[in-house]
C-alpha positions in Angstrom: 159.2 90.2 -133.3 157.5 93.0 -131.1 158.1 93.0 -127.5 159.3 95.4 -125.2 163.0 94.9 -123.4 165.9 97.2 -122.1 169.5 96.7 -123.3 172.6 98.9 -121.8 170.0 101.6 -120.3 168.1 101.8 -123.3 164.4 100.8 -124.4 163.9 98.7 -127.4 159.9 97.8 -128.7 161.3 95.0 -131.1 163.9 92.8 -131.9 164.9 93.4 -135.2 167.8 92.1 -137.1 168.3 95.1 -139.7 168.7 97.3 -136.6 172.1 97.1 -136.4 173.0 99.5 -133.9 170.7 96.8 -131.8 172.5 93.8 -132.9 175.7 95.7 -131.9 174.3 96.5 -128.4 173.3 92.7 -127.7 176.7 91.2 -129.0 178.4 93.7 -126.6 175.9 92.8 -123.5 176.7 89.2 -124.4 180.2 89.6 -124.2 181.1 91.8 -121.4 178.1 90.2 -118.8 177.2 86.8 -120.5 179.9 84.8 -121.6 182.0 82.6 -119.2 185.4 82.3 -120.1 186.1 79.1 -121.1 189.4 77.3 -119.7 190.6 74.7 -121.8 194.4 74.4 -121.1 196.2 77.2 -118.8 198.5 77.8 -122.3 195.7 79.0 -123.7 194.0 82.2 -123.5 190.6 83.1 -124.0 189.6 86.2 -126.3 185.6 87.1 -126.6 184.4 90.0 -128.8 181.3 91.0 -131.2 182.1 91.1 -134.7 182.5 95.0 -135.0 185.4 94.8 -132.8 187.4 92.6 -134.1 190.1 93.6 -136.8 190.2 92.0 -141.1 193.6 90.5 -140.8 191.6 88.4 -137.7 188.7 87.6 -140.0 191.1 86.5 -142.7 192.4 84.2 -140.3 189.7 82.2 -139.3 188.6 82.1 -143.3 192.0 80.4 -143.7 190.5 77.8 -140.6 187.8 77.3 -142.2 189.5 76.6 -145.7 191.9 74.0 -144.0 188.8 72.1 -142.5 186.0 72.3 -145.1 186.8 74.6 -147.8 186.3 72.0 -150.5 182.9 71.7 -149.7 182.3 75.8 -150.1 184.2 75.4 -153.3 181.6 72.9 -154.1 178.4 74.7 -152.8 179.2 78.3 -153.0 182.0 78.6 -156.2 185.3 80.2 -156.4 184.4 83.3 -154.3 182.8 81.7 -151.4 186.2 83.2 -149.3 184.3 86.7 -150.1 181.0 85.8 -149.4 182.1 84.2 -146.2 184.2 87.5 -145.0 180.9 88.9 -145.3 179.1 86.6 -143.7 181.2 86.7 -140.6 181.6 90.6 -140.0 177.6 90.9 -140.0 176.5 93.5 -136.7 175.4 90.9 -133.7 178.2 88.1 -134.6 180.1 87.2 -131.2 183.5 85.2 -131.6 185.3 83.2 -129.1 188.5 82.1 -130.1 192.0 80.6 -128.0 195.3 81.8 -128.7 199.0 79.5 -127.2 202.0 82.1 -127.6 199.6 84.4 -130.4 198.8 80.7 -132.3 195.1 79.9 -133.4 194.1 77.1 -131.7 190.2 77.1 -132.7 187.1 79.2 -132.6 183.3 79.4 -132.5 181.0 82.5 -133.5 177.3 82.6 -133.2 174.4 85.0 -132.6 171.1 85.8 -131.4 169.0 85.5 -134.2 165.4 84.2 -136.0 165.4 81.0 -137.6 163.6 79.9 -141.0 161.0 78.9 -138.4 160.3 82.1 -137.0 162.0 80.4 -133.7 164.7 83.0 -131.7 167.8 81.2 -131.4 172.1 81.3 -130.5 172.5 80.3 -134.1 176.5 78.8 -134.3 177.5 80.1 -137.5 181.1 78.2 -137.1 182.8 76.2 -135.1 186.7 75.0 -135.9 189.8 73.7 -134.2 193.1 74.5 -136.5 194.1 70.9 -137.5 197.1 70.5 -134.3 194.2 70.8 -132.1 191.8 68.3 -133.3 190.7 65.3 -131.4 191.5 66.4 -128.3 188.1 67.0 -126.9 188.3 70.6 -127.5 185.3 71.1 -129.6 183.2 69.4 -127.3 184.2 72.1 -124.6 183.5 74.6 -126.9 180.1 73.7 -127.8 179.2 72.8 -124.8 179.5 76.3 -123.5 177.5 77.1 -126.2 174.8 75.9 -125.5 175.1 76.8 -121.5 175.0 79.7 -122.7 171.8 80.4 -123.9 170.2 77.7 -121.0 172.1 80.6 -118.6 170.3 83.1 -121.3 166.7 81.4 -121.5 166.7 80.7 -117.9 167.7 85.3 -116.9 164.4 85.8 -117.8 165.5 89.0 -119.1 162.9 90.1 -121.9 165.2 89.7 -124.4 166.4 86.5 -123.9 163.9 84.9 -122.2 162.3 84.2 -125.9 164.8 81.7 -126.5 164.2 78.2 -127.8 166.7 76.8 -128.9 170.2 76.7 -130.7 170.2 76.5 -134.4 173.0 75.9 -137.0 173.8 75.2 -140.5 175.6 72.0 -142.0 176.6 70.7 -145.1 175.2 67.3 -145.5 178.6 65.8 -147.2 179.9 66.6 -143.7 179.2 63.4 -142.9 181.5 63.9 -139.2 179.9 67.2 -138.2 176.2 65.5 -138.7 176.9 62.6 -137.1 178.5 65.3 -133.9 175.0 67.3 -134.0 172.5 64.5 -134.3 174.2 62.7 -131.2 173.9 66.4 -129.5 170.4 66.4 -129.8 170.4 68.5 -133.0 167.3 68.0 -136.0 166.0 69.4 -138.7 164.2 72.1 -138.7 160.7 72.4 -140.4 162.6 75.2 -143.2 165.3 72.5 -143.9 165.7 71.6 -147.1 165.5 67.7 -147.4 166.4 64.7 -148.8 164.0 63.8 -152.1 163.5 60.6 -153.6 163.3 60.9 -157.8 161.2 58.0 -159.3 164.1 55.7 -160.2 164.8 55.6 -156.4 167.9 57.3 -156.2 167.8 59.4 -152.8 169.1 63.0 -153.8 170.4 65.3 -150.8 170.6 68.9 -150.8 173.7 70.9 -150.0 172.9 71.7 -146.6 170.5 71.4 -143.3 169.2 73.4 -140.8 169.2 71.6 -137.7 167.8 73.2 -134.1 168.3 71.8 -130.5 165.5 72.9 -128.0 166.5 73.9 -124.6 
């Protein structure tokens, strides 16, 4: 996507996701001069950084999150090694995390970033979003996605060159996640036009695919 926009004192022409040294540079602008910190209980603190800062034995732990939430479902999707594909997944250049510690325990996370959809359409895509299973119910998620998506309203609405080519927020979810559908669709969340979808085979029998893509405009 060509376009012209300045970064940390230095001139871009494009945004391009292979440029990683670019990615880099907007998860650290997002971080140190975007993000809000986000107060959920004062035993609780707040930790924000892009993917490149933040050490394995931290990656490894939100993997295990994610495994106590919805690892059958990778097992299902992905196969046996979908811990390794996911590790890489979620040290890709641009990632940003924001995650709460209470006394150097997990409480949840989120990590998402700036990114082109299947559509073509720039968007904060939310790769995850989990709350370790003591802190579930408790409204938490719904704080932390609603600064998600403030955040790229307060993004779209800088009118910064960059950002101001924002439409929307876009994530990935795996239909037999029945909860986490329900959770988007009431957010406003669809599927996107690149979504796989639901078929019908000539005995009736609706067949769904693994996953959606879903978008919510701003």
């Amino acid at each position: 996507m060509s376009f012209s926009f300045e970064l940390d004192g230095e001139k871009f022409s494009e945004f391009n996701e292979e440029d990683f040294d670019l990615m880099e540079t907007i998860a650290e602008d997002l971080c140190l001069n975007r993000v809000t910190p986000i107060d959920l209980d004062e035993e609780f603190e707040f930790h924000c950084e892009p993917s490149h800062n933040i050490a394995e034995e931290e990656i490894f732990r939100f993997i295990d999150v994610i495994d106590d939430n919805i690892g059958h479902l990778y097992l299902r999707c992905k196969g046996a090694d979908w811990k390794d594909d996911k590790e890489d997944e979620l040290t890709e250049p641009g990632l940003i995390y924001i995650w709460f510690t209470r006394e150097e325990e997990l409480v949840g996370f989120d990590c998402f970033k700036l990114c082109l959809d299947d559509d073509n359409k720039m968007v904060l895509y939310l790769y995850e979003i989990h709350l370790t299973e003591e802190y579930q119910c408790q409204h938490f998620g719904g704080k932390l996605i609603a600064e998600f998506h403030n955040l790229a309203k307060k993004l779209k609405d800088s009118n910064h060159d960059l950002y101001k080519h924002l439409e929307g927020t876009g994530l990935t979810v795996f239909t037999d996640n029945l909860s986490a559908l329900n959770w988007y669709e009431n957010l406003g969340y669809k599927l996107t036009e690149a979504s796989p979808q639901d078929k019908t085979l000539r005995n009736g029998k609706n067949v769904k695919p693994d996953y959606y893509l879903m978008r919510r405009p701003l």
